[in-house]
C-alpha positions in Angstrom: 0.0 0.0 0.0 1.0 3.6 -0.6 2.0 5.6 2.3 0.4 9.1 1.6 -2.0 11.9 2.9 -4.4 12.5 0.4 -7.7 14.6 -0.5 -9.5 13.7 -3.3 -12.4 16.0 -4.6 -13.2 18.2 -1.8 -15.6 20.6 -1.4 -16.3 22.2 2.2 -18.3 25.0 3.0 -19.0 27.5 6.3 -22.5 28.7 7.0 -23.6 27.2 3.6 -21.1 29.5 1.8 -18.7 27.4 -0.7 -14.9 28.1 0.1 -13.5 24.9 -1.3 -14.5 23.9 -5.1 -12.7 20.5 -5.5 -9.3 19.8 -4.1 -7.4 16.9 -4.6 -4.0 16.6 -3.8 -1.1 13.7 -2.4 1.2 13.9 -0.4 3.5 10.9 -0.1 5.7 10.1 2.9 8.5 11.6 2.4 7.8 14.8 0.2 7.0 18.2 1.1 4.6 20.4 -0.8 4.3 23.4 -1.0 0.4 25.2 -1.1 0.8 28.7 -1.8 -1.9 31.5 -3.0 -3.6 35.1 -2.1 -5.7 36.5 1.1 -8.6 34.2 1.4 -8.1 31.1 -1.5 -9.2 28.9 0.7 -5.7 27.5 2.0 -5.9 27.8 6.4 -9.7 26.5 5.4 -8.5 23.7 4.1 -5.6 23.1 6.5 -8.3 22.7 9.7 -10.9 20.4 7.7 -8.1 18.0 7.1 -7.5 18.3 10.9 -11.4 18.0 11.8 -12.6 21.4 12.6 -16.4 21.3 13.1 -16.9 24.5 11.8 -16.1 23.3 8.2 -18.8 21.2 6.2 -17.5 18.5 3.7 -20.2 18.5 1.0 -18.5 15.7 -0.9 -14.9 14.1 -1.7 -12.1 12.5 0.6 -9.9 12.6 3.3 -7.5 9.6 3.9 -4.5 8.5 5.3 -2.5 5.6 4.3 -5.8 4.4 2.4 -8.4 5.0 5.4 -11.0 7.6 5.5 -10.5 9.8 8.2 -13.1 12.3 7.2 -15.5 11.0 9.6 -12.9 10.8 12.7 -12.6 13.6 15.3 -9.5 15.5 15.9 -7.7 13.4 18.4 -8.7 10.5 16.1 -6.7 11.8 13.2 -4.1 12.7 15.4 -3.5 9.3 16.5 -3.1 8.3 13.0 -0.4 10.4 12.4 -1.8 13.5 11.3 -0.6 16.8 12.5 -1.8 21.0 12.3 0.6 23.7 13.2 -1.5 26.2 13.2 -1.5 29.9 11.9 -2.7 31.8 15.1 -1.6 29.4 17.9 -4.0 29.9 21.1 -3.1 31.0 24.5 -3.8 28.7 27.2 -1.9 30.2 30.9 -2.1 28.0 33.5 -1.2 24.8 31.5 2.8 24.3 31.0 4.5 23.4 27.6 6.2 20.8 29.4 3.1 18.8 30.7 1.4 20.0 27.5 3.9 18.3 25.4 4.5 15.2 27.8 0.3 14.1 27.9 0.7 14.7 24.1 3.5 12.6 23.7 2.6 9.6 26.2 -1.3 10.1 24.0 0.2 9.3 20.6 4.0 7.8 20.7 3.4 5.4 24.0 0.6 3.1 25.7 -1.1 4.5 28.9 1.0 1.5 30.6 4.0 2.7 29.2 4.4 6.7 29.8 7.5 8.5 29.1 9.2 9.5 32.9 9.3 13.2 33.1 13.6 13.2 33.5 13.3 11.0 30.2 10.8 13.4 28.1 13.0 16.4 29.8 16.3 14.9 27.8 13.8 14.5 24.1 12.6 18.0 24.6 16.4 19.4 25.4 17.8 18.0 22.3 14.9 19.8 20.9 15.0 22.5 22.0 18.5 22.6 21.3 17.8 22.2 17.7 15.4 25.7 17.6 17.8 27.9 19.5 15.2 27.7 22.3 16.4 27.6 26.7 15.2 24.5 28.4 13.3 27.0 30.9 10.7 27.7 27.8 9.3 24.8 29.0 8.0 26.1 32.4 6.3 28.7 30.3 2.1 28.2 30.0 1.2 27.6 26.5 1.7 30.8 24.7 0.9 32.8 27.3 2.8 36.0 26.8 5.4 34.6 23.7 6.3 36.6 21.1 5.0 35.8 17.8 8.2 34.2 16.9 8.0 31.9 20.1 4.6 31.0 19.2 5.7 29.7 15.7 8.8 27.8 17.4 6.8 26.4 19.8 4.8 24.7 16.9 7.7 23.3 15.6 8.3 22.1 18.9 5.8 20.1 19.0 6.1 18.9 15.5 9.6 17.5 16.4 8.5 16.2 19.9 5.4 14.4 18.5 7.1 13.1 15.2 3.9 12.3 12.9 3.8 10.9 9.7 2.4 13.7 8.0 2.2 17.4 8.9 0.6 20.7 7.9 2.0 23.6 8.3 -0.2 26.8 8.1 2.0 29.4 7.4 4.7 29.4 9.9 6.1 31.6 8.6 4.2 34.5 8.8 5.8 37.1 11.7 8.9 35.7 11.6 12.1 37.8 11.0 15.2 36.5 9.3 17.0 34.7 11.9 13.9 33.4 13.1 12.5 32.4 9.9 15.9 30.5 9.0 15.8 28.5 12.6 12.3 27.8 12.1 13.2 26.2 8.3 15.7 24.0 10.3 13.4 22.4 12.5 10.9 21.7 9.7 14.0 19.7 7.2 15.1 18.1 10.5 11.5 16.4 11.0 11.4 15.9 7.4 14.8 14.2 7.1 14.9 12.2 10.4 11.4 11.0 10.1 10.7 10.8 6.4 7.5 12.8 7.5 5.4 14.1 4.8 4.5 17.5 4.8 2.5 20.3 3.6 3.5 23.8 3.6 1.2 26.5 3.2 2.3 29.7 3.0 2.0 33.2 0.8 5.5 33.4 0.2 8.4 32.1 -1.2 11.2 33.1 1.1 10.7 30.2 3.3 11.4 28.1 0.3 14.7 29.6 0.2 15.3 27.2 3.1 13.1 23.9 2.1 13.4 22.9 -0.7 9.6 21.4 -1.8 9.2 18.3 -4.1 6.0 20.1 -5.5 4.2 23.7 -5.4 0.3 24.2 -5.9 -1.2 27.1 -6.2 -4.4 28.5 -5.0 -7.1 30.4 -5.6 -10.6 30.9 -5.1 -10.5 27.3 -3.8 -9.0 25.5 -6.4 -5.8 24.4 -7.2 -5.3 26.2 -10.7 -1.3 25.5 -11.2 1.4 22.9 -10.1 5.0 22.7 -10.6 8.4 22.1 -8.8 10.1 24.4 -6.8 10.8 26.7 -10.2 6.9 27.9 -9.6 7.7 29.7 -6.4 10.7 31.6 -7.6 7.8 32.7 -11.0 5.2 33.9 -8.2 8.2 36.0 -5.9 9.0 37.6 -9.7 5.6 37.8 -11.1 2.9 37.8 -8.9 -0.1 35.8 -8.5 -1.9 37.7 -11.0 1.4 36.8 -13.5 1.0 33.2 -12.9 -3.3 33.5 -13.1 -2.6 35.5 -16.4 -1.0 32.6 -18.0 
């Protein structure tokens, strides 16, 4: 069986109102692709149906994962499978650390309730971590983006991508408010998960200096909820020069 995330014909709609005209897209284990397009294609709307969002109706098409439909499966469900959303506006929660956060998550989808990870254990994963994304070891006693920057907010995302490992990821623009150092540390962290773990990945985003640092198997582009053009990496550098009016144009 092929390995691979894919949506097949999708159309979903909010409050009746069509924002996705028939998607279909694959992406293998192993690849990262790139989804790119303007303000309000349909892109983030996309990125939290795949993950279960209730708010988004799916009027017809497919969700699946390795082969399985996982249209029909809650959040958690999906996430148990493998399936992973950084999202674009991560939401404060004080009270609750990022290091029992990140723990429960781990023990939830990497070990049996009978077999948790030991705190001094998950402390040494997360270092190395940590480590990776330029990031202190006390960020961890820190409640879940309570107070972070927006740079912190987008590294703690990776964070948790690296920590929890899945087989496929989506990335809704992480890189958005993110300066150049930043930006370049975050790129790290995302060809580190992709490398070590073979995870496959998709990248949504508006622009293509990210792309300076990952280097995508295959770019889509977006718009008015329909994937109108695909290409390899040599698309990204034609939308940077041209526009995404250029690239509709032709």
């Amino acid at each position: 069986m092929k390995k691979a995330f894919s949506i097949k014909n999708l159309k979903l709609s909010v409050e009746k109102k069509n924002i996705v005209k028939g998607i279909s897209l694959e992406i293998p284990e192993g690849e990262i692709h790139a989804l790119m397009g303007p303000n309000g294609s349909g892109k983030s709307t996309l990125a939290q149906a795949a993950m279960g969002h209730p708010r988004y109706q799916i009027d017809s098409g497919s969700i699946k994962i390795d082969g399985k439909e996982i249209s029909n499966l809650s959040p958690d469900e999906r996430a148990h499978l493998g399936l992973f959303l950084s999202f674009q506006y991560p939401s404060e929660i004080p009270g609750v650390s990022l290091l029992n956060f990140l723990r429960t998550s781990y023990n939830q989808t990497k070990r049996t309730a009978e077999n948790p990870i030991s705190v001094s254990d998950f402390k040494k994963l997360a270092k190395e971590k940590l480590d990776l994304l330029q990031m202190y070891p006390d960020f961890l006693r820190r409640s879940i983006n309570d107070g972070f920057s927006g740079g912190e907010k987008k590294r703690a995302e990776i964070l948790q991508l690296l920590i929890l490992d899945p087989e496929y990821a989506i990335l809704d623009e992480t890189d958005s408010g993110l300066d150049v150092d930043a930006l370049r540390i975050v790129a790290e962290g995302i060809n580190a998960i992709h490398s070590g773990s073979n995870t496959g990945i998709l990248l949504i985003t508006h622009y293509q200096r990210i792309l300076e640092y990952i280097t995508p198997d295959k770019v889509h582009i977006m718009v008015d909820g329909k994937i109108i053009k695909s290409g390899d990496a040599e698309l990204a550098r034609r939308i940077e020069k041209d526009g995404y009016k250029g690239i509709i144009k032709k």
